[in-house]
C-alpha positions, 0 to 999 in steps of 0.5 A: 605563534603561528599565523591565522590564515586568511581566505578572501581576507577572512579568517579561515573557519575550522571545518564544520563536522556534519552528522546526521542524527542517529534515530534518523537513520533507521527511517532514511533506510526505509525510505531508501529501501523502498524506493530501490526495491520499487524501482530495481527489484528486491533481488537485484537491490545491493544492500549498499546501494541502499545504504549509500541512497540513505548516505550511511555505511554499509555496517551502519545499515546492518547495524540496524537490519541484520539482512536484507530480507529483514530490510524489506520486512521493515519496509513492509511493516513501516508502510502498510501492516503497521497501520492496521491498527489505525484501520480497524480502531477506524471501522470500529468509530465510522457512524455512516452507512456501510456503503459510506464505509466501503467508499471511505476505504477505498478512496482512504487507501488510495490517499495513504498507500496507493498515491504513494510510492508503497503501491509498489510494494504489492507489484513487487511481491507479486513479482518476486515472491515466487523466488523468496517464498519466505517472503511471500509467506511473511507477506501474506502474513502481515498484510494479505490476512489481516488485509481480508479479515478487515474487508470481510468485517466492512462487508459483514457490517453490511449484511448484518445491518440488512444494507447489504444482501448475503454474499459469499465473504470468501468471494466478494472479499475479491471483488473489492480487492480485484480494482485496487490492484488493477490501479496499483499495476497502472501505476507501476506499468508506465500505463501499459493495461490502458490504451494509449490516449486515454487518461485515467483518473484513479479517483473516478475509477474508484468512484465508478468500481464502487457504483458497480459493487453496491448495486451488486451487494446493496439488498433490494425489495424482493422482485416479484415474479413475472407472470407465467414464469417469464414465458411469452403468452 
């Protein structure tokens, strides 16, 4: 009968089989395929450097994505497009004014997506889409429509409740989305679009951008005209 073998004077324990759990997988790529395609770029991002990020095979990877592409399209879906529904059952329940509204989606998006390392999921569409048009198509698809169609519903609300005067949806849409892409290629730039020096706060940058929308979109009493036209007496 064979001897046990000691190590330090103990018995010698037969090694311990880690695994990761299987329906852990899926997420772990995500994760570390966002954080590749944020850093490095889509088109230069290996599909085994995600999978060894992740501390899987590479087979394993396209045992779940059948390609690349379908990677980021995950990635997509897992941190932005899929919350839409969350965002519009939302709009649906919110009891405040629609000036209330608009602040809370501001600042809700900075909290959940723009803080987070999915900001960088737009600066990398804006980068690379020219070179991936399905991509870009799939995108806009996902996230640029529904995106607008709910920022149209938000300033809709206001006008038909007379808090916010008529505006041309089409446009204004732009006007709130113009400042949250502003922060997010802040934050991806190193600081760059700012001077040197200055720090900004992302949460008083927003508090100051909607200051400056609601006067603009708020309705006022009508002014009443000066007299002889404005012109001096």
């Amino acid at each position: 009968m064979p001897l046990p073998k000691f190590i330090c004077g103990k018995a010698a324990e037969p090694p311990v089989k880690r695994e990761r759990r299987k329906d852990a997988r899926p997420g772990e790529l995500l994760d570390a395929a966002l954080e590749l395609f944020v850093d490095k770029g889509f088109a230069a991002t290996r599909a085994e450097e995600v999978a060894a990020r992740a501390g899987v095979s590479k087979g394993t990877l396209f045992l779940y994505f059948g390609s690349k592409e379908e990677l980021l399209k995950a990635v997509v879906r897992e941190n932005i497009s899929g919350r839409f529904a969350e965002w519009n059952h939302e709009f649906e329940t919110f009891a405040g004014s629609t000036a209330e509204m608009l602040a809370y989606c501001l600042n809700t998006w900075w909290e959940r997506i723009g803080a987070t390392k999915a900001s960088g999921i737009t600066k990398l569409m804006i980068g690379e889409a020219g070179n991936f048009p399905e991509i870009a198509a799939f995108y806009q698809q996902e996230v640029v429509v529904p995106a607008q169609a709910l920022i149209r519903r938000v300033l809709q609300r206001g006008i038909e409740r007379g808090e916010f005067k008529p505006l041309d949806l089409d446009y204004a849409i732009y006007s709130v989305i113009a400042p949250m892409l502003f922060l997010m290629m802040w934050k991806h730039s190193g600081g760059a679009c700012v001077p040197d020096g200055f720090e900004l706060s992302p949460e008083d940058y927003i508090r100051h951008q909607l200051d400056t929308l609601l006067h603009g979109f708020q309705a006022t009493p009508s002014t009443p005209a000066p007299p002889n036209g404005g012109r001096a007496a």
